[in-house]
C-alpha positions as CSV (number, residue, x, y, z in Angstrom):
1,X,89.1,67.7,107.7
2,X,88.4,64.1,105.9
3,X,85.4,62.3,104.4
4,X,84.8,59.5,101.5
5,X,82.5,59.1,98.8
6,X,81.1,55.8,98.0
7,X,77.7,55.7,96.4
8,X,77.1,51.6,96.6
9,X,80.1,50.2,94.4
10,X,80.2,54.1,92.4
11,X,83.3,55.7,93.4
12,X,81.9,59.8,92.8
13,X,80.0,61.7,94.9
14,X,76.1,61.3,94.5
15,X,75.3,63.8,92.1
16,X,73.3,66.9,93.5
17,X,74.4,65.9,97.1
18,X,78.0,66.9,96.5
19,X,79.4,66.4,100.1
20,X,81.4,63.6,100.5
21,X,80.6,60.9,103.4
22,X,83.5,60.1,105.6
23,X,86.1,57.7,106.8
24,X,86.3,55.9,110.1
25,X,88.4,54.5,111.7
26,X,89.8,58.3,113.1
27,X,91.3,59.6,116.2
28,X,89.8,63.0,117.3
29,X,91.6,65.1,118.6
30,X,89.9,68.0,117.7
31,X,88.5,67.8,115.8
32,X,87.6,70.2,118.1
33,X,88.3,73.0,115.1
34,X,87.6,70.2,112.9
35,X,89.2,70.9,111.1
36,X,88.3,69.4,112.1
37,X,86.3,67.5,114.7
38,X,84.9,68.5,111.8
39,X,87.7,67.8,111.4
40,X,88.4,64.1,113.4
41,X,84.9,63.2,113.4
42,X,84.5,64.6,110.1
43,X,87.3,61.9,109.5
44,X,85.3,58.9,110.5
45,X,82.6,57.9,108.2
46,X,84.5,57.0,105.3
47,X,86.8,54.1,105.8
48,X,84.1,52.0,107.4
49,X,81.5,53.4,104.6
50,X,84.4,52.3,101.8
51,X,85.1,48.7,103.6
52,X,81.3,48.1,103.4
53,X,81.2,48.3,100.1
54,X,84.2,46.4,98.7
55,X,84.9,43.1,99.3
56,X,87.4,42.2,101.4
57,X,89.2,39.8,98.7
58,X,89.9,42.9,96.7
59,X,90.9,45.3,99.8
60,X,94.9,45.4,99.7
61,X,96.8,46.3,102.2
62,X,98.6,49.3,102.6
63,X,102.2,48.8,100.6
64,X,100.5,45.7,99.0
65,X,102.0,44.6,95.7
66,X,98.9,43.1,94.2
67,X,99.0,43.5,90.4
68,X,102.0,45.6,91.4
69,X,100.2,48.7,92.2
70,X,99.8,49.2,95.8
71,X,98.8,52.6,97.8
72,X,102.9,52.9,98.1
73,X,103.2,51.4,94.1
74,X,104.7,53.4,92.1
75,X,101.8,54.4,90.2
76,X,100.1,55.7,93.4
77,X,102.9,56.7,95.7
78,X,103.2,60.2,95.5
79,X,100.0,60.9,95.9
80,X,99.6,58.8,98.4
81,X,102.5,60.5,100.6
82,X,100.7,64.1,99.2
83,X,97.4,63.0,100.5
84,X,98.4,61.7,104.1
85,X,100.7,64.8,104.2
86,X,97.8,66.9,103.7
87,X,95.7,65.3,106.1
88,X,98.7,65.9,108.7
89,X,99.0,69.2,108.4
90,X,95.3,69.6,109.0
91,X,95.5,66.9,112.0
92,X,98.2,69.2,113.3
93,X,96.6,72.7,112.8
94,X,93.4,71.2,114.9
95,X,95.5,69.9,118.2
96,X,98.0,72.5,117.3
97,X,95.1,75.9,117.3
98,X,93.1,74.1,119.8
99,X,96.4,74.6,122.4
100,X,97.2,78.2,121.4
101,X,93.6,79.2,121.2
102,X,93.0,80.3,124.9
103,X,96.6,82.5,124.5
104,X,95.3,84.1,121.7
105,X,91.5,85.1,123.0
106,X,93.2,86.9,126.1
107,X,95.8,88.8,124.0
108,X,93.3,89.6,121.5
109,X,90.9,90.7,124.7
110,X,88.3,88.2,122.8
111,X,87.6,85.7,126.0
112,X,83.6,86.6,125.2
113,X,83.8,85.6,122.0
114,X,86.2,82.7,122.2
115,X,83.0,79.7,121.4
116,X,82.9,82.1,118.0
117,X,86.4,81.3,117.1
118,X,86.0,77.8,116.7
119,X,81.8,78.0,115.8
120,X,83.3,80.2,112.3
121,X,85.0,77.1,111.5
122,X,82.7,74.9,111.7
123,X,79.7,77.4,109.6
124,X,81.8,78.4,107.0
125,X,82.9,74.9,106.6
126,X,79.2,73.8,106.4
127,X,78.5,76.1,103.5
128,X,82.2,75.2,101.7
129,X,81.1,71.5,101.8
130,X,78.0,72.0,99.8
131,X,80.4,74.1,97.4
132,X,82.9,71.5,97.2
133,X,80.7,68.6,96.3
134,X,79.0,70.9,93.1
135,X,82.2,72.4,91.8
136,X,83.6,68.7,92.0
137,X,80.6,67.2,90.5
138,X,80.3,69.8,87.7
139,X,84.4,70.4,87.0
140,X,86.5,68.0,88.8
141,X,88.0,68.1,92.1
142,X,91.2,69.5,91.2
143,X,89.7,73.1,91.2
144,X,88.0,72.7,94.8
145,X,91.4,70.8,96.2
146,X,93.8,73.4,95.3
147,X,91.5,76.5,96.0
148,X,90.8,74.8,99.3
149,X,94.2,74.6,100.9
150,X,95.2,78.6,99.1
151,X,92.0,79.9,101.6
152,X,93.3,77.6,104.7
153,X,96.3,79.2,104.4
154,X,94.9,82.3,104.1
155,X,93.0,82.1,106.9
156,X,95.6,80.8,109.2
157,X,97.7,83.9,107.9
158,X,94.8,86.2,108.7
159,X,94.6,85.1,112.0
160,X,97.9,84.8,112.9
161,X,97.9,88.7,112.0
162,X,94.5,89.7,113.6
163,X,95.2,92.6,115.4
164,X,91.9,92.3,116.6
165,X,89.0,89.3,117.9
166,X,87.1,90.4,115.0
167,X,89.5,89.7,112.9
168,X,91.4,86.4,114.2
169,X,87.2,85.6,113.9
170,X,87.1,86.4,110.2
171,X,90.5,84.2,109.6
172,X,88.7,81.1,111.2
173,X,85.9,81.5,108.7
174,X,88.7,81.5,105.6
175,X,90.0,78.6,107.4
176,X,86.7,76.7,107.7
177,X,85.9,78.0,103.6
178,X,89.3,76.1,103.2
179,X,88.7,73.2,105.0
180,X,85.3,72.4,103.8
181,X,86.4,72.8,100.3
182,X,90.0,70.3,100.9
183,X,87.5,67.5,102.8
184,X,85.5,66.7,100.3
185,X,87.9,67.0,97.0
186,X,90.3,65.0,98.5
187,X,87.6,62.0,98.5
188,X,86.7,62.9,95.3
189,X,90.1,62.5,94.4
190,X,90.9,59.3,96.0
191,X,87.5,57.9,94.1
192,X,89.1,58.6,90.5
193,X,92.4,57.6,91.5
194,X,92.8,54.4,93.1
195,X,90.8,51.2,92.2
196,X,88.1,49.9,94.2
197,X,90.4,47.3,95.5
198,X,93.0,50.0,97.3
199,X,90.1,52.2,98.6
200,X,90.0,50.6,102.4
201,X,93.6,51.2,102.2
202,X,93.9,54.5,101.4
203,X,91.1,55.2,103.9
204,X,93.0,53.4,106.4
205,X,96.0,55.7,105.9
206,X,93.7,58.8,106.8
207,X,92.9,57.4,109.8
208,X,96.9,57.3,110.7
209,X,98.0,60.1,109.9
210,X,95.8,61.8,112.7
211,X,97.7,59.8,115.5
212,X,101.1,61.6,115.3
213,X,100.0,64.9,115.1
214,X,97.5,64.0,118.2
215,X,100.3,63.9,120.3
216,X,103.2,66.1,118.6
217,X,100.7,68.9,117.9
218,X,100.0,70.2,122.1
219,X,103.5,69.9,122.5
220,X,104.8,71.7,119.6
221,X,102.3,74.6,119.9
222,X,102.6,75.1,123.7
223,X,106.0,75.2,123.5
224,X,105.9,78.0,120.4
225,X,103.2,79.6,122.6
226,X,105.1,80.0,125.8
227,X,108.1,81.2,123.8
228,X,107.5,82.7,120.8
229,X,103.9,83.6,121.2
230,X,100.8,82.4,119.8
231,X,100.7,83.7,116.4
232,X,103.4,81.6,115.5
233,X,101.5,78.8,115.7
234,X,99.5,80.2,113.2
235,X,101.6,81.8,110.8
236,X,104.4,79.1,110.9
237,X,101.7,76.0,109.5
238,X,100.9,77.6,106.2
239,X,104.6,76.7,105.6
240,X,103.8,73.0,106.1
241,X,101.5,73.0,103.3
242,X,104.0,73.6,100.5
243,X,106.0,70.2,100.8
244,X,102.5,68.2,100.2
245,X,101.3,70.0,97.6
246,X,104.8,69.5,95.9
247,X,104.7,66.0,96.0
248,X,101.0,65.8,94.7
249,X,101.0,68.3,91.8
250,X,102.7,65.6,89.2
251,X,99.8,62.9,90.1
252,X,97.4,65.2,90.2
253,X,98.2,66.4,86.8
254,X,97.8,62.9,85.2
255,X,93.9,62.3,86.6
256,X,91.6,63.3,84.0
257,X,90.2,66.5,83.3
258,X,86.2,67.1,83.9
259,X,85.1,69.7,81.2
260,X,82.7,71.9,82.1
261,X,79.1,71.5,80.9
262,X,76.2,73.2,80.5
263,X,76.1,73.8,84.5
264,X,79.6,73.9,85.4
265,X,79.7,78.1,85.8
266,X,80.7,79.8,88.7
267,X,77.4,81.1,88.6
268,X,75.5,77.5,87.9
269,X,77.7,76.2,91.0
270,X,77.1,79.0,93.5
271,X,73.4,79.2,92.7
272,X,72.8,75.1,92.9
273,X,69.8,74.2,95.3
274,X,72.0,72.4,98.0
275,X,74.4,75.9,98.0
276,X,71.9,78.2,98.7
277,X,70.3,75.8,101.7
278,X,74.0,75.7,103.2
279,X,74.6,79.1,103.0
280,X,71.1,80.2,104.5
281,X,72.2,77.3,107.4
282,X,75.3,79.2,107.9
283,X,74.1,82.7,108.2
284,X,71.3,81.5,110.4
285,X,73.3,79.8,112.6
286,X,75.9,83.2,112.5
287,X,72.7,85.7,113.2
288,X,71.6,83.1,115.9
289,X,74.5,83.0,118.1
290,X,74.8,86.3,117.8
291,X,71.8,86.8,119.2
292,X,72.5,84.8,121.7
293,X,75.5,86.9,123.0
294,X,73.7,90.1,122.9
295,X,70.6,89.4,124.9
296,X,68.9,92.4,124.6
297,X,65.4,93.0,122.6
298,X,67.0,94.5,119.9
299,X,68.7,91.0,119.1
300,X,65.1,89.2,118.8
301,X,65.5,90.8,115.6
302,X,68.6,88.6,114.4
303,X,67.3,85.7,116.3
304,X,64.4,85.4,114.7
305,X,65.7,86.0,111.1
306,X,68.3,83.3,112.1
307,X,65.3,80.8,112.8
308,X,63.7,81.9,109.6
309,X,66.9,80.8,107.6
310,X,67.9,77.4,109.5
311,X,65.2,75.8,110.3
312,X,63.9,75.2,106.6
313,X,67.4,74.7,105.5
314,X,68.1,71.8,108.2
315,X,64.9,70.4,107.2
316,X,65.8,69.7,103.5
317,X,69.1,69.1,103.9
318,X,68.5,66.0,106.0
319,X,66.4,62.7,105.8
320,X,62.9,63.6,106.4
321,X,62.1,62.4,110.2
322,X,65.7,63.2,112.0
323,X,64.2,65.5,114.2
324,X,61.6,63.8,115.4
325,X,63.8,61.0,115.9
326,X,62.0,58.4,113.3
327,X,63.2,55.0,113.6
328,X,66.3,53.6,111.1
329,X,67.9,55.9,109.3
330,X,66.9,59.5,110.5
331,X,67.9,58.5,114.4
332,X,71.4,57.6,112.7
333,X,72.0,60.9,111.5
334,X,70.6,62.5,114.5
335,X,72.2,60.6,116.5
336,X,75.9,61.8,114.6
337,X,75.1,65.4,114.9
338,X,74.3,65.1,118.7
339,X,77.2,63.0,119.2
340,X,80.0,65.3,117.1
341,X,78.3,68.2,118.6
342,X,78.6,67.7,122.4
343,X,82.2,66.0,122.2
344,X,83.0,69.3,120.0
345,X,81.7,72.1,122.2
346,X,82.9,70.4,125.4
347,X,86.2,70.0,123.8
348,X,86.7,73.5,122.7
349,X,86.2,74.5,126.6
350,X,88.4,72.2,128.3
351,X,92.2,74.0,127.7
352,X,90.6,77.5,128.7
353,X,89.3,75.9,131.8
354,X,92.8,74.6,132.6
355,X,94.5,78.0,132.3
356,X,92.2,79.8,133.7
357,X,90.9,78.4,136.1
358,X,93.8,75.5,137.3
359,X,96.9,77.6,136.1
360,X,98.3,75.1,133.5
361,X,100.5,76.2,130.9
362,X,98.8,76.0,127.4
363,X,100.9,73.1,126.6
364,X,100.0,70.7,129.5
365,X,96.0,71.9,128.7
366,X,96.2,71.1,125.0
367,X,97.9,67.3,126.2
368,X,95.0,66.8,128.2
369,X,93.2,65.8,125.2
370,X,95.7,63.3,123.6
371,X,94.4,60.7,125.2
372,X,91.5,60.7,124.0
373,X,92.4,61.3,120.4
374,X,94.1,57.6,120.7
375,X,91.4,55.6,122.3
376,X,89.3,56.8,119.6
377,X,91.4,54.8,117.9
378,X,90.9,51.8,120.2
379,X,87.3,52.2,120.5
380,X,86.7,51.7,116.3
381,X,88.9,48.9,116.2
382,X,87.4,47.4,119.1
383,X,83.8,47.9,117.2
384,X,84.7,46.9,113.8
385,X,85.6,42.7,114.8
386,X,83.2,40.4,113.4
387,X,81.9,39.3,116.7
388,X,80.6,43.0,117.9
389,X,78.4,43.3,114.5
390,X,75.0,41.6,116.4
391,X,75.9,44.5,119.1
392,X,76.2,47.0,117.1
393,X,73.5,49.4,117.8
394,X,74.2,48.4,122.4
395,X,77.9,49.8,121.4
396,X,76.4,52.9,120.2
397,X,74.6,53.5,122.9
398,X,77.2,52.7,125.4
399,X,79.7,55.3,123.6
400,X,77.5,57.7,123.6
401,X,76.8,56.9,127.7
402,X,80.5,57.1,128.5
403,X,80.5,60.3,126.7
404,X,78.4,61.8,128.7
405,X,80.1,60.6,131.7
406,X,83.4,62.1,130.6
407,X,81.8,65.4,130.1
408,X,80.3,65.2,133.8
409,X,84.0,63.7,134.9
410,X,85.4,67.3,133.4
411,X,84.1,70.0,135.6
412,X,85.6,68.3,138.8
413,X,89.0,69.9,138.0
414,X,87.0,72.9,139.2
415,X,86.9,71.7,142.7
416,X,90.0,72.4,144.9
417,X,91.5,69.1,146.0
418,X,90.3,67.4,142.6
419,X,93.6,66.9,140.4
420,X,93.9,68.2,136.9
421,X,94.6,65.2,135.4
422,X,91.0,64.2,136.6
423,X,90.0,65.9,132.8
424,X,92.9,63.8,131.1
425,X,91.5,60.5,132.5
426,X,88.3,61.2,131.5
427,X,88.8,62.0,128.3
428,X,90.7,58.9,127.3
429,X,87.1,57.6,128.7
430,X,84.9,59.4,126.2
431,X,87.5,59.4,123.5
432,X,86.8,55.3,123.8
433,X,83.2,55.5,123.4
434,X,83.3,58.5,120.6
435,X,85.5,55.8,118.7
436,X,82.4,53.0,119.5
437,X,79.9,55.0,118.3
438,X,81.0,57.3,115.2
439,X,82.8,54.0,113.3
440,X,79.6,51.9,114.0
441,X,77.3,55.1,113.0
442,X,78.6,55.0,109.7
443,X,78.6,51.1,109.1
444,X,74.7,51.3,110.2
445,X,74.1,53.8,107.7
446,X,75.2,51.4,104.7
447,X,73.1,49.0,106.6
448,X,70.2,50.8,106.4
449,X,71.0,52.4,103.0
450,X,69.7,51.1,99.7
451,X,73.2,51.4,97.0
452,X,71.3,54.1,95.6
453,X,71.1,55.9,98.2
454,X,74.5,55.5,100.1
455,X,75.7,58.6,98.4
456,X,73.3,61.0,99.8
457,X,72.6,59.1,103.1
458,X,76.3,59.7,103.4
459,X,76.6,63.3,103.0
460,X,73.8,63.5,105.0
461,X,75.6,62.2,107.9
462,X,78.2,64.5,107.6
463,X,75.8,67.6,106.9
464,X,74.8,66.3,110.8
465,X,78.0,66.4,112.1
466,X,78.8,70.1,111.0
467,X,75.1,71.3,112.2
468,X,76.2,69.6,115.6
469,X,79.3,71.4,115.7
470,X,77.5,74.7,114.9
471,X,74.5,74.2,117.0
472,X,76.3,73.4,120.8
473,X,79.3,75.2,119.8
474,X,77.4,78.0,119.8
475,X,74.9,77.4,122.1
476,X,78.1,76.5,124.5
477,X,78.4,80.2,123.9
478,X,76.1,81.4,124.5
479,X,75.8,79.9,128.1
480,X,79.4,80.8,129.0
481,X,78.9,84.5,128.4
482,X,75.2,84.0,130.2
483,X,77.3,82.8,133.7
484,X,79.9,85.5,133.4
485,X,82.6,83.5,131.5
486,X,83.1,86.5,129.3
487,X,85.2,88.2,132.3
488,X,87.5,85.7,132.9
489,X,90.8,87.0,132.3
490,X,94.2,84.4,130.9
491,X,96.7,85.2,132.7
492,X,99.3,82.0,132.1
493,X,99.9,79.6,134.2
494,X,100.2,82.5,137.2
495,X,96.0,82.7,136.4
496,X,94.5,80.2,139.0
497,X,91.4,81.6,140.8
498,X,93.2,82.8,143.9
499,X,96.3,83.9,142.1
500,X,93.9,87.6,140.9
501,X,92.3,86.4,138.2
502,X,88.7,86.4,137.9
503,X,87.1,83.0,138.2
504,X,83.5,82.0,136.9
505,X,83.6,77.9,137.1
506,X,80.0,78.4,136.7
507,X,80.5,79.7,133.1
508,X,82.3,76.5,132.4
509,X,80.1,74.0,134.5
510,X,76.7,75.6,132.6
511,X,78.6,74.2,129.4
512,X,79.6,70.9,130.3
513,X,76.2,70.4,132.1
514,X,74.9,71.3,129.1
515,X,76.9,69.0,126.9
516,X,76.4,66.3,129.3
517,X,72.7,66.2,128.8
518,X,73.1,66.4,125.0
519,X,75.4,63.3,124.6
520,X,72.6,61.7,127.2
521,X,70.2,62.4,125.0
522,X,72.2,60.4,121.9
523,X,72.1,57.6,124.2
524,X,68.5,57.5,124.2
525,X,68.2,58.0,120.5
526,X,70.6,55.3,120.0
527,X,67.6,53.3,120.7
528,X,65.2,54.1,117.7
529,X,68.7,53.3,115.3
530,X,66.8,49.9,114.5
531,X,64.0,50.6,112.2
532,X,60.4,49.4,112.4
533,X,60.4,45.2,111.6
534,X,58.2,44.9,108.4
């Protein structure tokens, strides 16, 4: 859950877009319920998109006194220490959920429908954005921000409660409503508080307050999951959220007000062009993988309406060309959504193929992926020093190559003999090249973006990374029910294949396969990213 909002040197959202870009430099750990993804990848756009477009003699550092108002000034602290705390608490709920997740879809008897558990997320999210950017644009971001983090509560609540897959399902959708809303208010926020000249900083701090809960969240949450059970990972976070919003409320109060006009309804909002596309995304998407999981002829009858909502929706919402790979800017944002979207659905996979199918406890499973959420880290530093800029477009292509070979690296934890911590080395691999590719992906865009434009080319970008998420998280699926994945029982750490438990490595092979190709086939696209010499 992050993103930013520069429109050239204009600190508010492009008007009519309303989704906010993002910030990068960001771990991802994953993101994978993104909160996140679209949640760490929906966290990487906007620190590189804000340094492009403020010079670097007016970018303080973080605690920097200059004029006497730093990010940690008094006139910005609190909400600077509200804000990261925020963005902590969702950095924590991703790793945290993504380690109880494969507890909770065997007690809830929901192991066919576990790809829809994170795949809610990540729709309703898509919609929420496109809500989030109108009622921000039309009455300030205060309304969105707060009404935001009350529905991710909720949803963690709900889910933490389900007594059923059906309705720990419904909870992830509140959760997503939430976090779509909370991403892009926050930037909004951040544009009409701090000066141009503290923006990189502020950005910056996003970026650090995902490392932390990278590593504290598996640990924390297995450990609550192996002895207190899984639904106190989710009932126990909404309590996290109170503190943050505590210290925020006073600053808050102080920015100023946006009255509503003419448009600024309920109604006026709901009913906006860009709202009614997202929502038609995300219900097509919904009746698609449905479809998908029920394949039978009667489901040609979802599938189809499913096609007859997305596909004109994906159309308009991004830059004509994307999917035909045009040359410049629509191979960037094609190139985001195919990258998000395989690291995302392989991701979401990899801690239910530990316990399932290796035996380890959900805590060890959830720390396979910590590595990866800190050479993210490495791999945008690495690509934002000077001398890499000539390269930039060969360091996209690479990430996006040793992406693909982490995926492949994954699946040999199937094979006796192969250790498990075959998955944690090659994850620190891809997490490397995801960090290459996602920070440079948004500096290209600026590149190729006239200032009037950076806005919507922005939120663009991050419309791709939630339609990734939604597309191979569900297609992922959709294959893992097709090879008999939907049998496989979770058992705890006793579960290994010849410990009685009913083992399908196929079901998780036909994913990573899959997800391997994908992030193969961003590698070629990363090739059309420079446009057509004049």
């Amino acid at each position: 859950m992050t993103a930013d909002r520069p429109r050239g040197a204009d600190p508010d959202p492009d008007p009519g877009t309303g989704i906010a870009p993002r910030t990068a430099p960001a771990p991802a750990p994953d993101s994978v319920t993104a909160t996140t993804a679209t949640t760490a990848i929906t966290a990487t756009t906007a620190t590189s998109t804000v340094a492009a477009t403020t010079h670097p003699a007016h970018a303080a550092a973080p605690g920097d006194a200059h004029d006497g108002a730093g990010i940690l000034g008094r006139a910005h602290r609190a909400l600077t220490f509200g804000i990261i705390s925020v963005v902590s608490v969702v950095a924590f709920e991703a790793s945290a959920v993504n380690t109880a997740m494969p507890v909770a879809a065997r007690a809830l008897d929901g192991i066919g429908l576990y790809a829809f558990a994170f795949s809610a997320f990540f729709t309703a999210s898509l919609f929420a954005m496109a809500l989030s950017g109108e009622w921000s644009d039309r009455r300030g971001p205060l309304g969105p921000l707060f009404g935001g983090i009350a529905a991710f509560g909720v949803g963690l609540l709900v889910a933490g409660g389900a007594p059923g897959m059906g309705m720990f399902i419904a909870g992830r959708g509140v959760q997503g409503i939430g976090g779509g809303l909370v991403v892009v208010s926050l930037y909004v926020v951040v544009g009409r508080a701090y000066p141009e000249r503290l923006r990189p900083s502020i950005m910056a701090s996003f970026s650090a307050a995902w490392v932390v809960p990278v590593i504290v969240g598996p640990l924390v949450a297995g450990a609550v999951t192996e002895q207190l059970g899984w639904r106190w990972v989710f009932l126990a976070i909404p309590v996290l959220i109170l503190l943050p919003l505590a210290v925020m409320l006073p600053a808050l109060r102080k920015l100023p007000r946006t009255p509503p006009g003419p448009g600024g309804g309920a109604r006026q909002v709901l009913g906006s062009r860009r709202c009614l596309l997202a929502l038609a995304v995300a219900v097509g998407a919904c009746l698609l993988q449905y479809a998908g999981q029920h394949p039978t002829w009667f489901a040609l009858l979802p599938a189809a309406a499913g096609l007859a909502l997305l596909v004109p929706g994906i159309v308009r919402l991004l830059p004509r060309g994307t999917f035909r790979a045009a040359r410049g800017l629509p191979s960037v944002v094609l190139m985001r959504g195919l990258a998000a979207g395989a690291l995302v659905a392989a991701e979401s996979f990899i801690p239910l193929m530990l316990v399932t199918q290796r035996g380890l406890s959900a805590t060890l499973a959830g720390l396979s992926l910590t590595g990866g959420g800190l050479t993210w880290a490495l791999g945008s530093y690495v690509q934002s020093r000077p001398r890499m800029e000539p390269y930039r477009e060969r360091l996209m292509g690479l990430g996006m190559v040793l992406l693909a070979a982490a995926i492949v690296t994954v699946p040999l934890a199937l094979l006796d003999g192969v250790p498990a911590a075959v998955v944690a080395a090659g994850w620190t691999v891809g997490g490397f090249g995801m960090g290459l590719n996602i920070s440079s992906g948004g500096v290209l865009l600026l590149k190729l973006s006239r200032p009037q434009e950076a806005g919507s080319n922005s939120a663009s970008l991050q419309m791709s990374d939630a339609l990734g998420n939604v597309t191979f998280v569900g297609l992922s699926g959709v294959l893992f029910v097709a090879f008999g994945g939907g049998s496989i029982a979770v058992d705890g750490p006793a579960a290994t294949a010849g410990a009685g438990s009913v083992s399908h490595p196929a079901a998780f092979a036909a994913v990573f396969a899959a997800m391997a190709v994908v992030a193969l086939a961003g590698a070629g696209v990363t090739t059309r990213l420079r446009p057509e010499r004049g």
